[in-house]
C-alpha positions in Angstrom: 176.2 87.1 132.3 174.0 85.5 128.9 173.0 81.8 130.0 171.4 80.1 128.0 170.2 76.5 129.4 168.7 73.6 127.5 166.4 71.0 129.1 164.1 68.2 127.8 166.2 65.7 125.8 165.8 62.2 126.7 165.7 58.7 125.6 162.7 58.1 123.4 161.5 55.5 121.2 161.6 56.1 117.0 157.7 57.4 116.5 157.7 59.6 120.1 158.1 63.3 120.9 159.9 65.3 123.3 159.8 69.0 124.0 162.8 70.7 124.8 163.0 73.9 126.6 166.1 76.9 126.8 165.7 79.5 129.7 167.4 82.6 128.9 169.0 84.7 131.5 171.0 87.7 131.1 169.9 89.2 128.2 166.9 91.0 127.1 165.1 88.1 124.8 162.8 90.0 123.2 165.5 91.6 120.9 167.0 88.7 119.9 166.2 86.0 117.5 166.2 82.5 118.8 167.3 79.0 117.0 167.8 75.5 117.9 170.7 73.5 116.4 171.8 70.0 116.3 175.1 68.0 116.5 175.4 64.3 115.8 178.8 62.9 116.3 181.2 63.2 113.9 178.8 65.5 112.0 178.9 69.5 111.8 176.6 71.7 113.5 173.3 71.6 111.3 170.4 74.5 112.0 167.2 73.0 113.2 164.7 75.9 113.6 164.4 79.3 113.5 161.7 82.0 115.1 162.2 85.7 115.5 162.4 88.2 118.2 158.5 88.8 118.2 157.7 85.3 117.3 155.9 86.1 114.3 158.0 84.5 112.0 159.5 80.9 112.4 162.0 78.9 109.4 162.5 75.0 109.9 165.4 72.7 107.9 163.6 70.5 105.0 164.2 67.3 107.4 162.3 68.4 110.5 158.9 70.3 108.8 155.5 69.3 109.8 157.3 67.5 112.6 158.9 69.8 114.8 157.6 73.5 116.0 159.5 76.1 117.8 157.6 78.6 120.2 158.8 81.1 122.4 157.6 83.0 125.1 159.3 86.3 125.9 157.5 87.0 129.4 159.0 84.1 130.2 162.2 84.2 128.9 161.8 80.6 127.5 162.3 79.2 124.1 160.6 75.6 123.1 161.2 72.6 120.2 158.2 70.6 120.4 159.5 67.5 118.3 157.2 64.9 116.9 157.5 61.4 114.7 161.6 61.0 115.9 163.5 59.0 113.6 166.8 57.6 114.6 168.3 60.0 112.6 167.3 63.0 114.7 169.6 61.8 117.5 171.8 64.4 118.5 173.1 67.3 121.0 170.1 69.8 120.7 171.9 73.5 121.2 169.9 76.6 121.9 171.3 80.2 120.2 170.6 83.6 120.7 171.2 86.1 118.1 170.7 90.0 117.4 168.5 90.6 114.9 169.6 91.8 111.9 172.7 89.3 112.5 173.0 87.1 109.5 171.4 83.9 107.7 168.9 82.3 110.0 170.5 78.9 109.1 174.1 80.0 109.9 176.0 79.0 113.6 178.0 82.3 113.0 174.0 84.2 113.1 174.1 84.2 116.5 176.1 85.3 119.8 175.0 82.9 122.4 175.0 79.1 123.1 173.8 76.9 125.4 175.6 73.8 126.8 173.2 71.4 124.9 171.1 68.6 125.7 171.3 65.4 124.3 168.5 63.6 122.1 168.7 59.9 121.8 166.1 58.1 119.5 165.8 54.4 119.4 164.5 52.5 116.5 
């Protein structure tokens, strides 16, 4: 069974960072590409960041480059968002996705095969 399990979202003031973390179990991670997403309520799912199976290659939305970086670390089965300078507007439900490569637009929810529950990003101005 794929799990895919976010951890790291918090309360933190507008100006802070916070690193979030997905631990993938069940699947082999090194074949898949991995994303991050974001949900703010009432809004669609937007894509966040992108970094392929090998980590060699990594694409970010307009609205979070030079400020956040995704890393990932195969041996350990882990996936990471280091986010920097929050703005209010970056509150959200942070989701973690999985997807086969060669499975569509980087930037597209319907890219990849497995989510994780969330975790929830509160930024206070």
């Amino acid at each position: 069974q794929v799990q895919l399990v976010e951890s790291g979202g918090g309360l933190v003031q507008a100006g802070g960072s916070l690193r979030l973390s997905c631990a993938a179990s069940g699947l082999i991670i090194r074949l898949y590409n991995m994303a991050w997403f974001r949900q703010a309520p009432g809004k669609e799912r937007e894509f966040v960041a992108h970094i392929t199976y090998s980590g060699g290659v990594t694409y970010y939305a307009d609205f979070v480059k030079g400020r956040f970086t995704v890393s990932r670390d195969n041996a350990k089965k882990m996936v990471y968002l280091q986010m920097n300078s929050l703005k209010p507007e970056d509150m959200a439900v942070y989701y973690c996705a999985a997807g086969a490569v060669g499975g569509g637009r980087y930037y597209e929810t319907i890219s990849y095969d497995y989510w994780g529950q969330g975790t929830q990003v509160t930024v206070s101005s």
